[in-house]
C-alpha positions as CSV (number, residue, x, y, z in Angstrom):
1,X,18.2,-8.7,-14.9
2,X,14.9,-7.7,-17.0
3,X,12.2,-7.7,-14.4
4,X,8.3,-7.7,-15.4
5,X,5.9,-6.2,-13.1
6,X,2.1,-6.8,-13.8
7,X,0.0,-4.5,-11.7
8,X,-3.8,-3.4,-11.6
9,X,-2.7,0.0,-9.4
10,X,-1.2,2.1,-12.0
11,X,-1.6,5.8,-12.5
12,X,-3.5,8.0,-12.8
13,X,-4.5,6.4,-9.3
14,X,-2.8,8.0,-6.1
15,X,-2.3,5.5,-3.4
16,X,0.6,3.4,-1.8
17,X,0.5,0.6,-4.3
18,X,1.4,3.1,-7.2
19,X,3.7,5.5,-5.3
20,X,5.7,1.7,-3.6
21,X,5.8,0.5,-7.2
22,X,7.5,3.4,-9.0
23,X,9.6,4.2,-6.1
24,X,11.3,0.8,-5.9
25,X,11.4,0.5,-9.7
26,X,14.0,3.5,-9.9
27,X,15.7,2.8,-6.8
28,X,16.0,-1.2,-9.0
29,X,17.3,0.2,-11.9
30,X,20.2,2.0,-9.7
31,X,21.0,-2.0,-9.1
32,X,21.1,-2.6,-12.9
33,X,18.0,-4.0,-12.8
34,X,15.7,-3.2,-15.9
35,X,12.4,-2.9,-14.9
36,X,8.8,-3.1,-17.2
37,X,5.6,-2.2,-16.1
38,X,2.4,-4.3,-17.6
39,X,-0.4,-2.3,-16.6
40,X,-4.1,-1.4,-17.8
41,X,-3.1,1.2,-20.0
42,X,-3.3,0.1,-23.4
43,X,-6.8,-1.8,-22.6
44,X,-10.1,-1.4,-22.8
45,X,-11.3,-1.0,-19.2
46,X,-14.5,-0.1,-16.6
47,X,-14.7,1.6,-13.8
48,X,-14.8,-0.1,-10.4
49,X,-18.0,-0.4,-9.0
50,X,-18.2,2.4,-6.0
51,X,-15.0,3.4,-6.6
52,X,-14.9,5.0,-10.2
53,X,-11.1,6.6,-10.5
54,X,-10.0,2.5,-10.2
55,X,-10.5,0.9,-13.3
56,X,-10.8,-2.8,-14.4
57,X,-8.7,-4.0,-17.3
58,X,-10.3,-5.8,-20.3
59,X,-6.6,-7.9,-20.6
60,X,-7.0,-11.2,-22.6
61,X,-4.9,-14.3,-22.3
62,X,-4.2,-13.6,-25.9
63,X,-3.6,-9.5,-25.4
64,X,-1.5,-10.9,-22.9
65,X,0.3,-13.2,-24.6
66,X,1.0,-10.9,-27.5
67,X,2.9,-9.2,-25.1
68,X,5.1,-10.9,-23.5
69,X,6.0,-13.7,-25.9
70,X,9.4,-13.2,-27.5
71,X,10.1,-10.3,-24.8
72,X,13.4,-10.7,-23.0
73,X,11.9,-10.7,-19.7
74,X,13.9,-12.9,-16.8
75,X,11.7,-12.8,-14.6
76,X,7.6,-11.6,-14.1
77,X,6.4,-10.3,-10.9
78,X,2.5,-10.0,-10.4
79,X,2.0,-7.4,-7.7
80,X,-2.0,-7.4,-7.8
81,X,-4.9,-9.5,-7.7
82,X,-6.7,-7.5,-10.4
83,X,-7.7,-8.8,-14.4
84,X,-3.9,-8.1,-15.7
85,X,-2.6,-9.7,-12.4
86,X,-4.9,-12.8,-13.1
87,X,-3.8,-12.7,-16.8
88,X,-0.3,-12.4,-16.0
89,X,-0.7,-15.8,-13.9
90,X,-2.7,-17.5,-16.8
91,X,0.2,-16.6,-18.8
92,X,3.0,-18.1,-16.4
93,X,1.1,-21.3,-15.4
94,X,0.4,-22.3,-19.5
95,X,4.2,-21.3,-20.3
96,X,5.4,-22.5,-17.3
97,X,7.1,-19.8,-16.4
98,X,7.9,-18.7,-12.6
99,X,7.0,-15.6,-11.2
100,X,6.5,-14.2,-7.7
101,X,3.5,-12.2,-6.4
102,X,3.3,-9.4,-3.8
103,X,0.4,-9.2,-1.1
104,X,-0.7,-5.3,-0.7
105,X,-4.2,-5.2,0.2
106,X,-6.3,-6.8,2.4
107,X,-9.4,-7.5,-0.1
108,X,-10.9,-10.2,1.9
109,X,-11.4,-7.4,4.9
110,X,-12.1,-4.6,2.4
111,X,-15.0,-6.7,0.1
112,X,-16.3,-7.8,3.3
113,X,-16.7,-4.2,4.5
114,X,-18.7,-3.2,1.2
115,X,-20.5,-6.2,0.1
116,X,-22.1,-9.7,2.0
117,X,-19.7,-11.9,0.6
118,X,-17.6,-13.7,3.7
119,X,-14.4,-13.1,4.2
120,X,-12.9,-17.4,4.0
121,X,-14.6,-17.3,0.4
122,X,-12.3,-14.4,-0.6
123,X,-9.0,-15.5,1.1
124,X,-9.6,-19.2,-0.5
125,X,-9.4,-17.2,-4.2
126,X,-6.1,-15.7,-2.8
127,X,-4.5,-18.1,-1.4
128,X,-5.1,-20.4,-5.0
129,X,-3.8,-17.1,-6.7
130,X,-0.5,-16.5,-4.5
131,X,0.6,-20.3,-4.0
132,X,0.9,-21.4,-7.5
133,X,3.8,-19.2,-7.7
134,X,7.7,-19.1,-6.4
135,X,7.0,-16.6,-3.8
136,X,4.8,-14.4,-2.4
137,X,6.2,-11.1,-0.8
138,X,4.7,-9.4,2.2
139,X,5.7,-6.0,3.8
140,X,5.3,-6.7,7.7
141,X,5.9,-9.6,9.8
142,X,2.5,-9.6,11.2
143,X,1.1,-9.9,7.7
144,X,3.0,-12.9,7.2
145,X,2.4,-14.3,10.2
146,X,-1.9,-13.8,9.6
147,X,-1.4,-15.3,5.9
148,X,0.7,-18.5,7.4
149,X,-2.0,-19.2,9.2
150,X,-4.2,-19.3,6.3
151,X,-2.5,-21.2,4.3
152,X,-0.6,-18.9,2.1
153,X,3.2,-20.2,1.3
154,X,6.6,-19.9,0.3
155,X,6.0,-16.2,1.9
156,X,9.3,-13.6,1.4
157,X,9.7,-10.4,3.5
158,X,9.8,-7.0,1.6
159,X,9.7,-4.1,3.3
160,X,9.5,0.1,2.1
161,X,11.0,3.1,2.3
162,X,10.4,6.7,2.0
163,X,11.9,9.8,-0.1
164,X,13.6,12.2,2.9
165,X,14.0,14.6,0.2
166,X,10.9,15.4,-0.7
167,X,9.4,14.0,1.9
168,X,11.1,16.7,4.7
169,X,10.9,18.7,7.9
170,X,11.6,21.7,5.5
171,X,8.4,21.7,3.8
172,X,6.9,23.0,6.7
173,X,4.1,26.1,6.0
174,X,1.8,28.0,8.4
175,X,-1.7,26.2,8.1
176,X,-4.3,29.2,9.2
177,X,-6.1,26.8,11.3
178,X,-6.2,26.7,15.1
179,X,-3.9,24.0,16.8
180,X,-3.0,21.6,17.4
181,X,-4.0,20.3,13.8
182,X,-4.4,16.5,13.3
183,X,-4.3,15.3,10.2
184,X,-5.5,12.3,8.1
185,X,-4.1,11.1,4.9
186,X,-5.3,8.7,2.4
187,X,-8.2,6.9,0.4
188,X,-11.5,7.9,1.7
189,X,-13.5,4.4,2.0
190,X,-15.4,2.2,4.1
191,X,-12.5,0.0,5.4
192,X,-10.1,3.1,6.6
193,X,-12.3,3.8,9.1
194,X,-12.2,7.1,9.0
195,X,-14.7,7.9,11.2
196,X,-12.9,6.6,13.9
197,X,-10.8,9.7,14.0
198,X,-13.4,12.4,12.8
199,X,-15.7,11.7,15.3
200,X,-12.9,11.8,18.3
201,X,-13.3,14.8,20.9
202,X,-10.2,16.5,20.4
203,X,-8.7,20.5,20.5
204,X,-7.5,22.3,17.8
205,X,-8.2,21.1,13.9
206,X,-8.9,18.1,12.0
207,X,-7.7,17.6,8.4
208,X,-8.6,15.5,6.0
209,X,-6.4,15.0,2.6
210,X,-7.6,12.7,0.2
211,X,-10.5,11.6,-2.0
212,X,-13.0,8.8,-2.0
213,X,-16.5,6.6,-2.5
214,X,-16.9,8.3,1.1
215,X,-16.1,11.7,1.0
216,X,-19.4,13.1,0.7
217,X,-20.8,11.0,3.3
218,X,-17.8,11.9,6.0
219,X,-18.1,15.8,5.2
220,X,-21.9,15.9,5.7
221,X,-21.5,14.3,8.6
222,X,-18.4,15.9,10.1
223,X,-18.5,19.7,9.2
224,X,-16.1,20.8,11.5
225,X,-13.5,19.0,9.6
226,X,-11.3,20.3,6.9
227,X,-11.5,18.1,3.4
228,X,-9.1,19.7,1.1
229,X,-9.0,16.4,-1.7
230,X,-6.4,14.7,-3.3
231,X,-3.1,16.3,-3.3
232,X,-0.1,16.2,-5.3
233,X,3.3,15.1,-3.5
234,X,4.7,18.3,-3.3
235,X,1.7,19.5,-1.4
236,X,1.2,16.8,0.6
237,X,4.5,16.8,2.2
238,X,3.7,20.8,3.5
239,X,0.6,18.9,5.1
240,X,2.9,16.9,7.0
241,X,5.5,18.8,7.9
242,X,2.9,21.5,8.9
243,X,0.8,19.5,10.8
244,X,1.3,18.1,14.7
245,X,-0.2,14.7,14.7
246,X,-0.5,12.3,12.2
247,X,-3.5,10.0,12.8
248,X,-4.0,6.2,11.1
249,X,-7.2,5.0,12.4
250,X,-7.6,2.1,10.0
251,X,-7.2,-1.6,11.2
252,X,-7.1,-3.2,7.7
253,X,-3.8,-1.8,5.8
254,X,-0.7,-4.3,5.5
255,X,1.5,-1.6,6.0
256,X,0.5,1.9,5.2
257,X,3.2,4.1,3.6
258,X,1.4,7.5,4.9
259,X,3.2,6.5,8.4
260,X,7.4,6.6,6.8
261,X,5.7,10.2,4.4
262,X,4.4,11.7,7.8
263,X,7.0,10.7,10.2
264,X,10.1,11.4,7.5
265,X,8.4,15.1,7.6
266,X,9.0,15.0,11.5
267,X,5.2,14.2,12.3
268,X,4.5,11.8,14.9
269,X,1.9,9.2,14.9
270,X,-0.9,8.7,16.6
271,X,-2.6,4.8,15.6
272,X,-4.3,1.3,16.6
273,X,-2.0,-1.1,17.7
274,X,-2.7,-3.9,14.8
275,X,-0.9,-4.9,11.6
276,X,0.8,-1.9,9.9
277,X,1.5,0.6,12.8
278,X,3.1,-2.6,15.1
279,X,5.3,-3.2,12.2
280,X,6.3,0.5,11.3
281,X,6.4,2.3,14.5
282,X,5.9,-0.6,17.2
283,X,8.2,0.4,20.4
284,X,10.4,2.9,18.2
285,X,9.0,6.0,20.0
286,X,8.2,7.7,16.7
287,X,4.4,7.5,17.6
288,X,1.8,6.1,20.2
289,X,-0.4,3.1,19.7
290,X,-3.2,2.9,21.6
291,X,-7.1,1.4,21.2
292,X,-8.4,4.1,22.5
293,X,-7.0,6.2,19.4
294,X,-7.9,9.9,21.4
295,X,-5.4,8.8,24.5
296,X,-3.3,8.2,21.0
297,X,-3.5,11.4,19.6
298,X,-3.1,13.4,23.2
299,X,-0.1,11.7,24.2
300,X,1.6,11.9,20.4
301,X,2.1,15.9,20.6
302,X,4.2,14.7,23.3
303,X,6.9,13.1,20.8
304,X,9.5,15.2,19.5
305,X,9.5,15.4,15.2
306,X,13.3,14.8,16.0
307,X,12.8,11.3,17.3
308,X,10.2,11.0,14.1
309,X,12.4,11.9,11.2
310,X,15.4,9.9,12.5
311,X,12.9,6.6,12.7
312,X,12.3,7.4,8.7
313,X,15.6,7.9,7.9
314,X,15.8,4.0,8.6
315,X,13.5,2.9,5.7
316,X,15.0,3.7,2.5
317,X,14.1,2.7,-0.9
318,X,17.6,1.3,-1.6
319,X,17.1,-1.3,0.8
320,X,13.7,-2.0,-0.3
321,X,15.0,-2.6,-3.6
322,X,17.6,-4.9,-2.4
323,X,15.1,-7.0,-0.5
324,X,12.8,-7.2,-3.7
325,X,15.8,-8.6,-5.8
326,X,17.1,-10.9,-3.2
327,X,13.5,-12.7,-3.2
328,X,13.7,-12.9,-7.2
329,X,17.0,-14.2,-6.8
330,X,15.7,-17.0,-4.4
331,X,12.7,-18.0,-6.5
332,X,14.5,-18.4,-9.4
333,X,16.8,-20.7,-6.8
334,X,14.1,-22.6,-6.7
335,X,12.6,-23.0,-9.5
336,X,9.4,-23.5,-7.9
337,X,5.8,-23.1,-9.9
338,X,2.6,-24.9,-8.8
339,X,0.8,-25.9,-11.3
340,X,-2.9,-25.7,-11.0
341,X,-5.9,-27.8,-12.7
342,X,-7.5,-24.7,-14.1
343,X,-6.5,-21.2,-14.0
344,X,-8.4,-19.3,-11.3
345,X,-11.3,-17.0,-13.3
């Protein structure tokens, strides 16, 4: 099977989108699948506004169409909401053609953290944008069960998983920094609420890997913490495996693969219990859910990295894979694409 997949998150960004896409790509083409990224490379393109290393496409129906007309694609899967993803859709609707999306981001929570616009206004554009097509596929059951409720349909389960090789107990180092060291992983924005674990009375060392619209912001007002930027895999893994407490304050991410990177190096978790750390570590024992996210991070030293690493040998990307063609497989079954009036945008 020749699988499209339009997407807005391409590299040179560093986040979960790019690093899920690419992982179950290869783990698909182990399946015989033969996989084709559309992406904004190739395009003319803008930076985001606030958040410059993100950049918005310039991609024409007719740039579009140019490519993919004639191509010996069987089936297109749109995994963002972004100018190619929109394009993409444009594309299916006026070919009829049927296609499945994938839900990643919360942008109705994370526009609503950054600008006035209201939250229904935002879900009403993505919920248009997801139901015209066969299927839309969501990571957690919590997720699905939030979008459900707002209307969203024909919704497909697809899950992750995590690379135990590099991702490993192995890569440990010794971190000069007194312990116990908590660390922090991830894009440094508004809506990850990062200051909910920087500004938490706790022994030993925070650590902060990752870059972001806020990271001058959060060091000038935490100085005690340690911002060491964007890191490569490789390097990021040693953070892991050399840290003792892996903390996730945000309440907005619909799954958040840090938790399988950090707990497949043996680090336990330390989290809010809503969407995303329910779904991943709920009552496995891997971590400890708690609103009051310093009770969190106390009682996680308790958890041995044993009981971590054999969680995230569970999710692998073989399965994910799997999951990802069984919902192609059942769109096609059903042929299903709801045409629309007018395209959205």
């Amino acid at each position: 099977m020749r699988i499209l997949i339009a997407t807005d998150a391409w590299k040179p960004q560093v986040n979960g989108v790019v690093r899920s896409l690419e992982s179950v790509a290869k783990a698909l083409r182990e399946f015989g699948a033969e996989i084709e990224f559309l992406t904004p490379q190739g395009f003319a393109s803008v930076p985001l506004p606030t958040y410059g290393e993100i950049k918005l496409a310039f991609a024409s129906a007719g740039s579009i169409r140019k490519r993919l007309d004639g191509a010996p694609i069987d089936h297109i899967h749109i995994a963002t909401e972004g100018p190619v993803g929109f394009a993409a859709r444009r594309y299916c609707l006026r070919n009829k053609r049927a296609f499945t999306t994938s839900y990643h981001t919360r942008f109705p929570e994370y526009i609503r953290a950054r600008t006035w616009l209201p939250e229904s206004i935002t879900y009403s554009v993505l919920r248009r944008f997801h139901n015209a097509g066969s299927g839309v596929m969501v990571s957690t059951a919590s997720i699905a069960n939030d979008l459900e409720k707002r209307g969203f349909e024909r919704l497909m389960f697809w899950s992750r998983g995590v690379d135990h090789r590099l991702f490993s107990p192995d890569r440990r180092i010794k971190l000069d920094l007194p312990g116990p060291i908590y660390l922090y992983a991830g894009r440094l924005a508004p809506e990850k609420n990062i200051e909910g674990f920087l500004s938490l009375d706790l022994p030993g060392s925070k650590v902060v890997v990752g870059d972001g619209p806020s990271r001058r912001a959060l060091e000038a007002a935490y100085p005690d913490a340690h911002f060491v930027g964007a890191k490569d895999s490789d390097t990021l893994a040693a953070y892991y495996a050399s840290s003792d407490v892996f903390v996730f304050p945000s309440r907005t991410d619909t799954f958040g693969m840090v938790l399988l990177e950090a707990l497949s190096c043996g680090l336990p978790v330390a989290a809010l219990p809503v969407a995303g750390p329910l779904d991943v570590i709920g009552s496995s024992g891997a971590g400890v859910l708690d609103e009051d996210l310093r009770a969190a991070c106390l009682k996680a030293l308790e958890t041995p990295r044993e009981k971590a690493r054999a969680y995230a040998l569970t999710f692998t990307w073989a399965n994910s894979a799997r999951q990802f063609l069984d919902n192609i497989i059942r769109a096609k079954a059903l042929g299903q694409v709801k045409m629309v009036p007018t395209p959205l945008f």
